[in-house]
N, C-alpha and C positions, 0 to 999 in steps of 0.2 A: 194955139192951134187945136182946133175939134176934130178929133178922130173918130169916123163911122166905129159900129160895134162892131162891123167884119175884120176892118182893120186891127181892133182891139183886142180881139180873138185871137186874132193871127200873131200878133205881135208877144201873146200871153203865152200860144203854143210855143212860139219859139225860144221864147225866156225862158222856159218851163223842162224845152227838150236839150237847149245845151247846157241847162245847169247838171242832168242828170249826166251829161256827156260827162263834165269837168268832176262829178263826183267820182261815177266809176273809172278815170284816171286817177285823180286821187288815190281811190281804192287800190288799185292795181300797184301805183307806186308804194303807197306802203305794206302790199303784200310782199313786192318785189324783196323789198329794204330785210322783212321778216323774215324769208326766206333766207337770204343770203346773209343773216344774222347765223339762223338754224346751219345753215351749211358748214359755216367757219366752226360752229361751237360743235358738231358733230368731225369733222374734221379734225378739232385736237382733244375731242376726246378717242379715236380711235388712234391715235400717237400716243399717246397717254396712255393706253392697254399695250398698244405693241411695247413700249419703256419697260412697263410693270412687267409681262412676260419675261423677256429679253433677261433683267435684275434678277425674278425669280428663277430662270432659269440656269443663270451665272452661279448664285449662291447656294442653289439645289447642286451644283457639281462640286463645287469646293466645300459643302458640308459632305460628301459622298466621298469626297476623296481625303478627306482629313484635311486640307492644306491649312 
């Protein structure tokens, strides 16, 4: 089958514009993924602070109090 160059143009544009679609999904999902990595891993580290206070602050009373 011979296709005119209009059609071949055209056919080139659109290969051209929904690969760029299927990239910036790509992209996106794996910024999503990143994200929601960063989330979790900031999330127990601010458990992880509240713990250490909370300990610190437990063992600052019972060195004050002698026990």
């Amino acid at each position: 089958m011979v296709m005119s160059k209009e059609e071949r143009e055209r056919r080139w544009e659109e290969l051209i514009s929904n690969e760029g679609v299927v990239v910036s999904k790509k992209r996106r999902v794996r910024s999503k993924e990143k994200l929601g990595w960063r989330k979790e891993l900031v999330s127990d580290l601010k458990l992880l602070v509240i713990v250490e206070v909370v300990f610190i602050g437990f063992f600052s009373i019972v060195e004050i109090l002698g026990l």
